[in-house]
C-alpha positions as CSV (number, residue, x, y, z in Angstrom):
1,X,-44.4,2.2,-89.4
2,X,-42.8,-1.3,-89.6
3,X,-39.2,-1.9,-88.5
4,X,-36.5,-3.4,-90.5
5,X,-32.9,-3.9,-89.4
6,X,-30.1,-6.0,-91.4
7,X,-26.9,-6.6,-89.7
8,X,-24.1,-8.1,-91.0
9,X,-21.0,-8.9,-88.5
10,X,-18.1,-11.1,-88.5
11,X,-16.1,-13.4,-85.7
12,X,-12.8,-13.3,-85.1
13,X,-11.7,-16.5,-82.8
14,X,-9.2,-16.3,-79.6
15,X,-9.0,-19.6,-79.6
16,X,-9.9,-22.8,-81.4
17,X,-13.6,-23.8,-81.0
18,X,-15.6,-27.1,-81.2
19,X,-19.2,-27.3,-82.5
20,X,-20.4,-31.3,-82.1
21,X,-21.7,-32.7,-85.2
22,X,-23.3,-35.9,-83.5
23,X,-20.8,-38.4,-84.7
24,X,-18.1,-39.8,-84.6
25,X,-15.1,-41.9,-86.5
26,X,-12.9,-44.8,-84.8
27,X,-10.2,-42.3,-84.4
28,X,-12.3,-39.0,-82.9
29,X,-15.7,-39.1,-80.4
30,X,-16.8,-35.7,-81.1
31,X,-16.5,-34.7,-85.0
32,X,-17.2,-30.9,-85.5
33,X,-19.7,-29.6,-87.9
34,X,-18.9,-28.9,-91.4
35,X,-20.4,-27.0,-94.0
36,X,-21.5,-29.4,-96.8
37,X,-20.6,-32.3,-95.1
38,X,-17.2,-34.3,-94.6
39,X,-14.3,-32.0,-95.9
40,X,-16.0,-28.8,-95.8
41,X,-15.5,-26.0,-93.8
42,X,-16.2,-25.6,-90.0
43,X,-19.2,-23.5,-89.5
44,X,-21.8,-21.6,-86.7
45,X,-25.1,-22.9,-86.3
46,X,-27.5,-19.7,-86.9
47,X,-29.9,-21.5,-83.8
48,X,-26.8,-21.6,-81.7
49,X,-25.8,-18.0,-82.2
50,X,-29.3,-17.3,-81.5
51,X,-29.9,-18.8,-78.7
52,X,-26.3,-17.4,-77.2
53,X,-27.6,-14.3,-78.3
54,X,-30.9,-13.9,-76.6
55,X,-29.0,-15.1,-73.4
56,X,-26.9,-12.5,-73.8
57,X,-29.1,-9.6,-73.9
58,X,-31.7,-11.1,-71.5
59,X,-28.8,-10.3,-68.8
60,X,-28.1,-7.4,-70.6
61,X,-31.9,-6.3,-69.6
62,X,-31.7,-7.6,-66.2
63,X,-28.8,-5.6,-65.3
64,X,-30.5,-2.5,-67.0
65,X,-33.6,-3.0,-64.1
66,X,-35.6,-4.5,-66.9
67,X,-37.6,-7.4,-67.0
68,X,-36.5,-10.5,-68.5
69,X,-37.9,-14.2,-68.6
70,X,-36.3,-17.4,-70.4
71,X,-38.0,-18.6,-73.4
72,X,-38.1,-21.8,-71.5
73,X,-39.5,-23.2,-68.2
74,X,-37.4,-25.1,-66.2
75,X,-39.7,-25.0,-62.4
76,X,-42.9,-24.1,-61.8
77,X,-42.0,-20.0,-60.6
78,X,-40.7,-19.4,-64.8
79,X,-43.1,-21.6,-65.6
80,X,-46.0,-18.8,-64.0
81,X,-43.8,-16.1,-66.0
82,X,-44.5,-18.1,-69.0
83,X,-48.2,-17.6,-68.8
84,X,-48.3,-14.3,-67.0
85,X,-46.6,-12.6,-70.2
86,X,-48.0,-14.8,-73.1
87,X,-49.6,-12.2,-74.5
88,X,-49.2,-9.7,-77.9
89,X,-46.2,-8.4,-78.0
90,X,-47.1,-4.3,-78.4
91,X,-48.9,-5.7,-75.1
92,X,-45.7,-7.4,-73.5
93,X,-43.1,-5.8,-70.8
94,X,-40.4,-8.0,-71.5
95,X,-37.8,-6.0,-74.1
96,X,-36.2,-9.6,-74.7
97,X,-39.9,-11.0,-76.3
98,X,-40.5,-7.9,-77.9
99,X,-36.8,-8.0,-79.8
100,X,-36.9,-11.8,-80.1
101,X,-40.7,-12.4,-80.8
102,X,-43.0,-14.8,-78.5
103,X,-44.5,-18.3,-78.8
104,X,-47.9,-15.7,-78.9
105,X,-46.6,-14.1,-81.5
106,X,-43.8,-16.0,-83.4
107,X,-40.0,-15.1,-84.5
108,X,-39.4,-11.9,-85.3
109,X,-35.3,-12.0,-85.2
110,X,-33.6,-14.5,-87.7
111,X,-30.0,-15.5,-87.5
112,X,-28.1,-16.6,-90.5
113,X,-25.5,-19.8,-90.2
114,X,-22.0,-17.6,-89.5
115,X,-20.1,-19.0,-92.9
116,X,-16.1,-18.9,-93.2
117,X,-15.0,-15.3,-95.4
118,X,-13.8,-16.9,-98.6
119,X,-14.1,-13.9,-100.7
120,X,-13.3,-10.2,-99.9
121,X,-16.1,-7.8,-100.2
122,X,-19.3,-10.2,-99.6
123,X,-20.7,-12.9,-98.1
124,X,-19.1,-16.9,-98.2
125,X,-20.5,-18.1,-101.2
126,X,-20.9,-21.6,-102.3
127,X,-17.3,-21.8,-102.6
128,X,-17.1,-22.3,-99.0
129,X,-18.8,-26.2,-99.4
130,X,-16.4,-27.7,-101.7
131,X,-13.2,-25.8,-100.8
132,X,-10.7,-28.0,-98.8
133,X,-11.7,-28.3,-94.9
134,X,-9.6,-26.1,-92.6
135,X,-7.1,-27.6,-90.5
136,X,-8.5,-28.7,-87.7
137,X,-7.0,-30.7,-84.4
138,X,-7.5,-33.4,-82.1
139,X,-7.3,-33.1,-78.2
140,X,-7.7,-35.9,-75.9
141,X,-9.1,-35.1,-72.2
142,X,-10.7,-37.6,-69.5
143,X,-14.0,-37.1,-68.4
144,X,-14.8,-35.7,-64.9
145,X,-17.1,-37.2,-62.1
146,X,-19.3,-33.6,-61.9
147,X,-20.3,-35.0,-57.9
148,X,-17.0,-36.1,-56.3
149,X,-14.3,-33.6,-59.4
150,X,-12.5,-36.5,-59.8
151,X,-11.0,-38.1,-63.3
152,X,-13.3,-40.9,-64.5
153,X,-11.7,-44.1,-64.7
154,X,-11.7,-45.4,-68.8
155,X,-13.7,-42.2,-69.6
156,X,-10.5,-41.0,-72.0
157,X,-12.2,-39.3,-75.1
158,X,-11.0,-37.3,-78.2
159,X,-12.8,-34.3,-79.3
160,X,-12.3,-32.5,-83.0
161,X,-11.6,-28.4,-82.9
162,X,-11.7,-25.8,-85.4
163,X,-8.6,-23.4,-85.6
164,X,-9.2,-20.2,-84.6
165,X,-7.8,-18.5,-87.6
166,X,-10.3,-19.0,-89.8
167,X,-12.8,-15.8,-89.8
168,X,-16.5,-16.2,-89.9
169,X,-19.4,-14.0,-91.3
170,X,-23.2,-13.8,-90.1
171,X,-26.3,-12.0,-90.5
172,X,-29.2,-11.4,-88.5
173,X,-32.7,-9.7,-90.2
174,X,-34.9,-8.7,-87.8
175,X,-38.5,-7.8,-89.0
176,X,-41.1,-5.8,-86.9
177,X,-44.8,-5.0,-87.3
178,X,-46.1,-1.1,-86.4
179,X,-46.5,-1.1,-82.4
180,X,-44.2,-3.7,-81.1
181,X,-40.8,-1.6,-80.5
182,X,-39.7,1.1,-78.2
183,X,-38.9,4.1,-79.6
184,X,-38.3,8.2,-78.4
185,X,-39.8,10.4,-80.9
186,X,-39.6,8.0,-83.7
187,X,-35.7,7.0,-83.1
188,X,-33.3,4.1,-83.3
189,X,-35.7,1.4,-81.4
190,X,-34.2,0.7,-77.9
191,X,-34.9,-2.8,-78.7
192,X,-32.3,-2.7,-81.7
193,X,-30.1,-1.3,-79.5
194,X,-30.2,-3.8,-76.9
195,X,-29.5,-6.2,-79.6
196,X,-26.5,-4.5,-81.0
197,X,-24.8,-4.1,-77.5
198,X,-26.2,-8.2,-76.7
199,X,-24.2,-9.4,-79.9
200,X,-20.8,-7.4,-78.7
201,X,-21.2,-8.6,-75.8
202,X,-20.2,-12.0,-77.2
203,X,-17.2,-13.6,-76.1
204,X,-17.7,-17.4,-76.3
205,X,-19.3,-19.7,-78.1
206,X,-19.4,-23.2,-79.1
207,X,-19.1,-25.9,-76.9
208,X,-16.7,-27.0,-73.7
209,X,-16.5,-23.4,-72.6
210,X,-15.2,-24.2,-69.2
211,X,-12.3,-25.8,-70.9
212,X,-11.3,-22.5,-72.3
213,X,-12.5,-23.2,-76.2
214,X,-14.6,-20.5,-78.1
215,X,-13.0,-17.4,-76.8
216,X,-14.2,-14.7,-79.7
217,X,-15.0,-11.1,-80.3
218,X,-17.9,-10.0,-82.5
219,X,-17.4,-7.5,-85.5
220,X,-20.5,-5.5,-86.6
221,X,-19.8,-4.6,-90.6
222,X,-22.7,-3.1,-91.3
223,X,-26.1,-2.0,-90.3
224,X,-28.9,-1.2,-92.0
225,X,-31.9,0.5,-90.2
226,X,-35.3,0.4,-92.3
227,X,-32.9,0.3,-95.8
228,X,-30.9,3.4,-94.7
229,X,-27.2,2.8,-93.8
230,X,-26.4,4.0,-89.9
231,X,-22.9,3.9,-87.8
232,X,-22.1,1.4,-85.4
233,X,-21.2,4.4,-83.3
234,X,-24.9,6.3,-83.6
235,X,-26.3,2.8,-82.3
236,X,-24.3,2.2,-79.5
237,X,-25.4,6.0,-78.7
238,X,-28.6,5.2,-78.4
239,X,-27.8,2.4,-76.1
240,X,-25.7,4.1,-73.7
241,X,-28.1,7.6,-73.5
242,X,-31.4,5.8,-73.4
243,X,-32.7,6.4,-69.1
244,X,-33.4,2.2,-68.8
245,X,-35.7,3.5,-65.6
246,X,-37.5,5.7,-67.7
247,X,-37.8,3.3,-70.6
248,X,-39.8,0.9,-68.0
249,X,-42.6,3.4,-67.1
250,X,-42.6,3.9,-71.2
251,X,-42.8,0.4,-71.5
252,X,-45.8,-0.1,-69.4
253,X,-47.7,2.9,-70.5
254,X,-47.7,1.5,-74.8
255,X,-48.5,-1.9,-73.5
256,X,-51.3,-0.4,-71.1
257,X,-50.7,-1.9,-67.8
């Protein structure tokens, strides 16, 4: 049968956090991102969760003994991955494609813009884009020389951050035809698992990482599994019982190779 999950989860900052709008005023280089526009409130790309996200679990895979290849070539070796597995994804080997869906195949995973929690018991409404803009900051750094790690000289820049009291909420739908997912006797895909631990696994994001911004955890609310309500406990079950060296051979018996 087709697989449906709906997630819902929230993130709860360690620290404040910088997501680059593009531009910039007199006063400040690197304005953050805003929902609405100027004055609203600071908000999380869905694409950049994503891609964080697929990171995430494609080293989750790798240290599982599973195979795992980047959406994106950078030398010719991935580049050979690329072509070796473009192919259906109930044909595929790579857990990663299967969750996240191919350039074969298309999406299958969407990830919802994570939205400030300006009302208790739901989602940020529209509220969010004309309430009054969080408090944000202004640090000034100097750029680095990355070849000789030595300050710039008149490479002084200012860069916008986002509190880190401010609470945000996301969702992520994920949508799967018949055949595409692993599953043991008709249970909790292994794929949704992966996901599930990939997104706790969070615990940056954001920009200017290395300068200790971004520092989060992640917060699954709810989960819904084909429209029926399951525990957060009863998926991580799944994920820590599942035999990953078993799940290969499985793996490469449904896609027939």
């Amino acid at each position: 049968m087709p697989q449906r999950l709906n997630l819902t989860y929230r993130i709860r900052w360690r620290a404040d956090w910088h997501v680059g709008s593009g531009f910039r005023t007199p006063a400040t280089d690197r304005l953050i991102q805003r929902w609405g526009g100027p004055g609203g409130p600071p908000f999380l790309p869905g694409s950049q969760i994503k891609g964080v996200l697929r990171h995430t679990c494609e080293r989750l895979a790798l240290a599982l003994g599973l195979d795992a290849v980047g959406p994106h070539a950078v030398d010719s070796d991935q580049q050979r991955q690329l072509v070796e597995h473009f192919r259906p994804l109930a044909q595929s080997t790579l857990i990663v494609d299967r969750l996240f869906g191919s350039r074969f195949q298309g999406d299958c995973l969407c990830v919802e813009n994570a939205l400030p929690w300006v009302q208790p018991g739901g989602m940020s409404s529209e509220k969010a884009k004309t309430n009054g803009a969080e408090r944000s900051t202004v640090r000034t750094r100097t750029a680095m020389d990355r070849l000789t790690g030595t300050v710039k000289e008149e490479h002084l820049f200012t860069t916008e951050l986002a509190g880190g009291l401010q609470e945000l909420r996301g969702r992520i739908r994920a949508r799967h035809a018949h055949g595409i997912l692993t599953q043991d006797t008709g249970g909790f895909p292994y794929e949704y698992a992966l996901l599930i631990a990939g997104l706790l696994s969070i615990d940056q994001l954001g920009g200017d990482k290395s300068a200790g911004l971004g520092r989060c955890c992640v917060e699954v609310d709810e989960i819904l599994w084909n429209g029926i309500a399951m525990s957060l406990e009863e998926a991580l079950a799944c994920f820590e019982e599942a035999d990953w060296s078993e799940m290969v051979q499985l793996i490469r018996e449904e896609s027939g190779q």
